[in-house]
C-alpha positions as CSV (number, residue, x, y, z in Angstrom):
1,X,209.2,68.5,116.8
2,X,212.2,68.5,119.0
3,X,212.9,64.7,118.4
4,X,213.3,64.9,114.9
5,X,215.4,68.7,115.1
6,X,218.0,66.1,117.3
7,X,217.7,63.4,114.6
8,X,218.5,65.8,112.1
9,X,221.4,67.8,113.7
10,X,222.6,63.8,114.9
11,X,222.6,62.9,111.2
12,X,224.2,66.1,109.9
13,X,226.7,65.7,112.2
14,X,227.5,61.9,111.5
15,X,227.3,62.7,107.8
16,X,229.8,65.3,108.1
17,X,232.5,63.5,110.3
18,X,232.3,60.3,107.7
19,X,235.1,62.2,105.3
20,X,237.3,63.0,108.5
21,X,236.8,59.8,109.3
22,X,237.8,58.1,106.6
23,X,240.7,60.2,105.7
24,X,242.7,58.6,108.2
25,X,242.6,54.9,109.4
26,X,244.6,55.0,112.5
27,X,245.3,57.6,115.8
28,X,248.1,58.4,114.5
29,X,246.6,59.3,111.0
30,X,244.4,62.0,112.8
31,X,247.7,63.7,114.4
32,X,249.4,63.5,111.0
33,X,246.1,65.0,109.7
34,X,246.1,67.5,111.8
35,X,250.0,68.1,111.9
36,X,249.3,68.9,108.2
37,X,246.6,71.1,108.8
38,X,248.6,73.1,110.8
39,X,251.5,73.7,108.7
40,X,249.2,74.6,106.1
41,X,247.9,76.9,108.3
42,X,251.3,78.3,109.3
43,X,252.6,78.5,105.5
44,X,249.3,80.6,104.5
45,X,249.9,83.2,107.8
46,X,253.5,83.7,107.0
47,X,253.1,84.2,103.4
48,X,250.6,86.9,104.0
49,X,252.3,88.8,106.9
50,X,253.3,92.0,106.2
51,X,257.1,92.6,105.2
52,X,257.4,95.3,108.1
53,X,255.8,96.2,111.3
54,X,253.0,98.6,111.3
55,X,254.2,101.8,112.8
């Protein structure tokens, strides 16, 4: 029972790190990758903030 829950978590997680992985070839495409993520991330949060502080 427990042997084939850690197959399946083990293949779930392989299964959902193939895109990642093939997204980018190199180190340096997973920091590009994530560089991109990140600005993304900072684009979305300053686009949403709020005009003017909260008083």
């Amino acid at each position: 029972m427990v042997k084939s829950f850690r197959l399946a978590v083990t293949l779930a997680t392989l299964l959902g790190a193939a895109p990642l992985l093939a997204a980018c070839h190199t180190t340096a495409g997973v920091g590009q990758d994530l560089s991109q993520g990140g600005h993304a991330l900072t684009n979305s949060a300053n686009a949403n903030a709020p005009t003017t502080p909260a008083q």
